[in-house]
C-alpha positions in Angstrom: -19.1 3.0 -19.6 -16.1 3.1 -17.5 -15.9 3.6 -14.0 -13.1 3.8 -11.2 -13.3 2.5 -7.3 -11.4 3.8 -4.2 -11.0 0.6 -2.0 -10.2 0.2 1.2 -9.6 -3.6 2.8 -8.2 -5.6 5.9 -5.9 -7.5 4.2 -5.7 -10.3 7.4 -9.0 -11.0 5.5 -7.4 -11.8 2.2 -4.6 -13.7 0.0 -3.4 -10.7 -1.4 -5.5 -8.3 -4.4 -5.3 -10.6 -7.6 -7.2 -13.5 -7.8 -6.1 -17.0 -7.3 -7.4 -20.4 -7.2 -9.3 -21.5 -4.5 -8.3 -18.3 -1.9 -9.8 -15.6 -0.8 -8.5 -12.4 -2.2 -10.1 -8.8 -2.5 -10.3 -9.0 -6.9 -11.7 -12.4 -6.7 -14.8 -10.7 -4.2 -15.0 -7.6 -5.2 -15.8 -9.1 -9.0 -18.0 -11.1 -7.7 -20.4 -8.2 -6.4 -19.7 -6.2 -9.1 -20.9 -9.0 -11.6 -24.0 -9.1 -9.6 -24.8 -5.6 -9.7 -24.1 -5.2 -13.6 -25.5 -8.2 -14.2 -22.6 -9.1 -16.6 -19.2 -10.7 -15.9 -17.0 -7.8 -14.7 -12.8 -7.9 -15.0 -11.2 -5.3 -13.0 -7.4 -3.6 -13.1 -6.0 -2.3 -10.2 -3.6 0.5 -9.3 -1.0 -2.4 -7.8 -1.6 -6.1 -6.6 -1.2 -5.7 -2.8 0.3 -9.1 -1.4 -1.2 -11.1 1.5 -1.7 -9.5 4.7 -1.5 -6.5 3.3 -3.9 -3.4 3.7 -5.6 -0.4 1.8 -7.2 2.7 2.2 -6.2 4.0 -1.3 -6.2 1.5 -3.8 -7.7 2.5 -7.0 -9.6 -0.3 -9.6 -11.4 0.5 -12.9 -13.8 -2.1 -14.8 -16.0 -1.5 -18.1 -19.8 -2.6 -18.3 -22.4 -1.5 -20.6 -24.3 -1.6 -17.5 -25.9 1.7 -16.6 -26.5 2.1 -13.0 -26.6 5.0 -10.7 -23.1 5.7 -8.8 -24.4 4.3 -5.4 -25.3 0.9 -6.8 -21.6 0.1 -6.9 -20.5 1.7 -3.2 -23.8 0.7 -1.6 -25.3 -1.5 -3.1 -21.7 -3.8 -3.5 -20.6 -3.2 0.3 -24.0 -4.9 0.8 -22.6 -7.9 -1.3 -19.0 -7.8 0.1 -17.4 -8.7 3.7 -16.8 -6.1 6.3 -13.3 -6.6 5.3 -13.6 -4.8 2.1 -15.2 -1.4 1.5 -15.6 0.5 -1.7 -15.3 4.2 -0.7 -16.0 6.2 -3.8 -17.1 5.1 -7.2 -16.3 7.6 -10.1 -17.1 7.7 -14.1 -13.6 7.8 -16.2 -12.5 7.7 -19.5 -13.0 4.7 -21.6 -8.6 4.6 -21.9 -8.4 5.2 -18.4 -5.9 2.2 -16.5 -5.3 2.1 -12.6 -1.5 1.4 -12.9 -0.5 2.6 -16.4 -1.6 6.1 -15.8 -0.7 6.7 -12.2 2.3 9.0 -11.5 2.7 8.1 -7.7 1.6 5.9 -5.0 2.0 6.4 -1.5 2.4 4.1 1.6 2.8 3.4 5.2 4.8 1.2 7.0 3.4 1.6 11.1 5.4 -0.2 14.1 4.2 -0.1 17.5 6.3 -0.3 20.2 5.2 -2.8 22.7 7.0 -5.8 25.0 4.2 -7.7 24.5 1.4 -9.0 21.8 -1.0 -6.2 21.3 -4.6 -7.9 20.9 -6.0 -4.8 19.6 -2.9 -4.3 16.8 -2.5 -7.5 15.9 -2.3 -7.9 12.2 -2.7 -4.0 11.6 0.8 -3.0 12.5 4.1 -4.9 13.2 5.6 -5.0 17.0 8.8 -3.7 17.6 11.1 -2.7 20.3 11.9 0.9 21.4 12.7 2.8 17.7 15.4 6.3 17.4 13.0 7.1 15.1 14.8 10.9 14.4 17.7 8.3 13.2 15.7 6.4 10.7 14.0 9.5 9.5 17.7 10.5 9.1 18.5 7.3 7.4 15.5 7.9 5.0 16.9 10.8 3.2 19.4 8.8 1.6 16.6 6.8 -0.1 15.5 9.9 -2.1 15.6 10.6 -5.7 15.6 8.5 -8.8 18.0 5.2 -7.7 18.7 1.7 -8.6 16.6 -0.1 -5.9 18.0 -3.7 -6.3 19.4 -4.0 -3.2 15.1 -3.3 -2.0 14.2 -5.4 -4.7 12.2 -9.0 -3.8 12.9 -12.1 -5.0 10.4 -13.3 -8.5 10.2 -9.4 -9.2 9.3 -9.3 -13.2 10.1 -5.1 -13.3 12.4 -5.0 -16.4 14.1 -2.3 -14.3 15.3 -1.5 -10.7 15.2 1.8 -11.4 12.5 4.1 -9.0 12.2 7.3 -8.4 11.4 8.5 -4.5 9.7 11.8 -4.1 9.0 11.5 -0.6 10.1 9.5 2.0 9.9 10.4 5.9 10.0 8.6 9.6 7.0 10.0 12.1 6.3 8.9 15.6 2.8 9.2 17.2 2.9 8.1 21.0 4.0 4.2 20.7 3.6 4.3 16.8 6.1 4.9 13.9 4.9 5.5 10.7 7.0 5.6 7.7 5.4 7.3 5.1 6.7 7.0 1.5 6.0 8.0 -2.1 7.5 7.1 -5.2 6.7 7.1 -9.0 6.6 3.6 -8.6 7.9 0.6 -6.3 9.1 -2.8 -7.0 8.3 -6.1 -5.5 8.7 -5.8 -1.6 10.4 -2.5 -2.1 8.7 -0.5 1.0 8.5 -3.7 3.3 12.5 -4.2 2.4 12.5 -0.1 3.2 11.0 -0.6 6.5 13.6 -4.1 7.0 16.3 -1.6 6.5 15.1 1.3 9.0 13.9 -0.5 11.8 17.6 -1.8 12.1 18.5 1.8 12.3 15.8 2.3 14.3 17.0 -0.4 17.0 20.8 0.9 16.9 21.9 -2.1 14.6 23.2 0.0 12.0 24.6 3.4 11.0 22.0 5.9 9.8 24.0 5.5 6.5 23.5 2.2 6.1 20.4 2.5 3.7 21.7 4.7 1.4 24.7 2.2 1.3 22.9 -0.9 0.2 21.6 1.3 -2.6 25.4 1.6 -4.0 26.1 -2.3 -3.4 23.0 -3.5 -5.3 23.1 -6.9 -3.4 19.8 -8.1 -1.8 21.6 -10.5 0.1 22.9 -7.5 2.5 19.6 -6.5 3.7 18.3 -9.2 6.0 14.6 -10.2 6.6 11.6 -8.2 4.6 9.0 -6.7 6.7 6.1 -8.6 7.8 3.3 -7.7 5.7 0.6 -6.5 8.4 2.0 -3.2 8.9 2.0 -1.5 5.3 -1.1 0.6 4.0 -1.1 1.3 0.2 -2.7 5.0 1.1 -3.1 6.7 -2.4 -2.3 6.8 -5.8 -2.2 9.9 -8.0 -3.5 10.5 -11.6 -2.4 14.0 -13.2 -6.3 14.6 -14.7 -8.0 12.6 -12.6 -9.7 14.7 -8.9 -10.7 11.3 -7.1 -11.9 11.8 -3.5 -8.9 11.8 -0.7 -8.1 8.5 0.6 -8.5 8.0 4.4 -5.5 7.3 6.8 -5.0 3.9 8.1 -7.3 3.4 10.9 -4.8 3.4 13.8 -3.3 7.0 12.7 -7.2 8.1 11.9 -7.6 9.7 15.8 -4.2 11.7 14.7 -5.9 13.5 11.8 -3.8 15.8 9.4 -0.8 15.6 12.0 -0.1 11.9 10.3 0.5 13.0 7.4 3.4 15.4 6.2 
């Protein structure tokens, strides 16, 4: 059989998703309770390979077993095997073709700031500081980034994507009290795309650059122009859509949870 898991992780708890020698990272554990439940070495695939620091409320994995257990054995009984820092939310049966990443149309993230002069004790790690944000400007600045482009200019360095090309459904700015979420979706996203996003608006944001700015690094195609990528701790892989797959909605990131429906547009 074939199943799929909804994940959701603290990635200050983690070297990024995929395993790696010796460090802590949210395949390498998760396998490891799943092996114990089946009883057989499990191998999972993943929707996309968060990096370090990073977090989830929507990420999706799949694994085969010819282990036949009842759907809670692999939420409850592996959160009973797994850290506080990693939860699986849902567990569903799939097709025996079914892949995370290859069949996946979009995936959606946020990117939260919080405003603050000081260290927040309470936000540390789960969303980046900043100073005072326009954010109507870098919701402005956003639009530019929509449509099927040549994301180079977002593109990180090592990226292996035998094209720059993405396609942006949806991309918008939000602010909730002290926090500003950006909130994007695309087809797909290249390596360090929405933390390079995020790098890019929050100079708007400050008054650094034009709201124009963004959609003008897409045109020059030059990383170098960009500046420094976001810090990792304030993006949230949220969901990822399948076309004939009806997996259970993803919840927000914790910090916009107390907002409800009003964080998401």
């Amino acid at each position: 059989m074939r199943l799929a898991l909804g994940l959701e992780y603290d990635g200050r708890s983690f070297n990024g998703f995929q395993r790696q020698t010796e460090r802590p990272t949210v395949q390498a554990e998760l396998e490891r309770a799943l092996t114990q439940i089946a009883d057989e070495p499990i191998m999972l695939t993943a929707a996309g390979r968060t990096d370090s620091g990073v977090h989830a409320t929507g990420q999706v994995v799949s694994f085969s077993c010819s282990a036949e257990r009842p759907l809670r054995a692999w939420t409850r009984g592996v959160n009973s095997l797994t850290s506080p820092a990693l939860t699986v939310c849902w567990a569903e049966t799939v097709a025996n073709d079914f892949h995370p990443r290859y069949h996946a149309t979009a995936r959606r993230y946020q990117y939260i700031w919080y405003e603050g002069e000081t260290q927040s004790a309470l936000m540390s790690g789960l969303a980046a500081r900043a100073s005072p944000l326009d954010d109507v400007a870098m919701h402005r600045a956003a639009q530019g980034l929509l449509g099927e482009r040549d994301f180079t200019s977002y593109r990180g360095a090592g990226c292996q994507s035998a094209s720059a090309f993405r396609c942006v459904h949806r991309i918008g700015v939000l602010r909730h009290g002290p926090l500003v979420v950006l909130d994007v979706t695309a087809n797909a996203f290249l390596l360090h795309m929405v933390r390079n996003i995020a790098g890019a608006l929050v100079q708007v944001g400050k008054g650094e650059r034009s709201a124009a700015w963004p959609a003008q690094l897409i045109e020059a195609r030059d990383r170098r122009l960009l500046g420094p990528t976001a810090p990792p701790e304030g993006l949230y892989l949220v969901q990822v859509d399948y076309p004939d797959q009806r997996f259970p909605r993803a919840p927000l990131p914790p910090l916009l949870r107390v907002l409800g429906d009003a964080a998401r547009f």
